[in-house]
N, C-alpha and C positions, 0 to 999 in steps of 0.2 A: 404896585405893578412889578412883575417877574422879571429879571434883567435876564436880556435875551442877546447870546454871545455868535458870532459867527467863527467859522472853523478857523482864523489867523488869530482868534481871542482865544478859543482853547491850545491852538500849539505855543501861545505864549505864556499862560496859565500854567500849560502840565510839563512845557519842554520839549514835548512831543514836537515828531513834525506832521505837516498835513496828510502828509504820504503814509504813516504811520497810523494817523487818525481815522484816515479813510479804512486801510486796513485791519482796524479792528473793529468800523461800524461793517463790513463786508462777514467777520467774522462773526457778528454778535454780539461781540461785547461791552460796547454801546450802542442803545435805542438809533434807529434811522430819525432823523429830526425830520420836523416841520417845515416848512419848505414858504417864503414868502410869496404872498401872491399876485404880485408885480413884477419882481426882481428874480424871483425864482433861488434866492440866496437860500442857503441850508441853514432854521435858527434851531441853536441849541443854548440849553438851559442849565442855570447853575447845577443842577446834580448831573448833567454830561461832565461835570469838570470832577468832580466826586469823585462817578464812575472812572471814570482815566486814573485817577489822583490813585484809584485802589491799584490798578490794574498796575500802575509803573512800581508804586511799592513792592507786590506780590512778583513782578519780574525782577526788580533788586534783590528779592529775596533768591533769585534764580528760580522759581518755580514756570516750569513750563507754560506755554500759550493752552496746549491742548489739555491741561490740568487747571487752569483758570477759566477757557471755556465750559469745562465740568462743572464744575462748582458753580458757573453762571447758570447753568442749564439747572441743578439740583438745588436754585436757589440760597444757597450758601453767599455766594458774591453779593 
């Protein structure tokens, strides 16, 4: 079975915060999750944390948001 994370499991995974997390599923740069069908809780999956994992390296490197957004769009990411 897929182990299935809620957004306080990703900001303590990647560092990130929720606010943070939000703002970059608004942008794209993480898939919009699944959504439970009771609770309505947002579920995301071990490659949400991947995706972020790339995304916070690529900003250490200092590379732009709107240059990471690119390369998500051109498949690169």
């Amino acid at each position: 079975m897929k182990s299935v994370l809620l957004i306080s499991d990703l900001a303590s995974r990647t560092g990130l915060s929720i606010h943070t997390i939000n703002y970059y599923i608004r942008l794209g740069l993480v898939a919009a999750p699944a959504r439970a069908e009771r609770s309505g809780y947002r579920l995301f999956s071990e490659d949400t944390v991947a995706e972020l994992n790339r995304v916070v390296e690529l900003r250490r490197r200092e590379i732009p948001l709107r240059d990471i957004i690119q390369r998500k769009q051109d498949g690169v990411l």
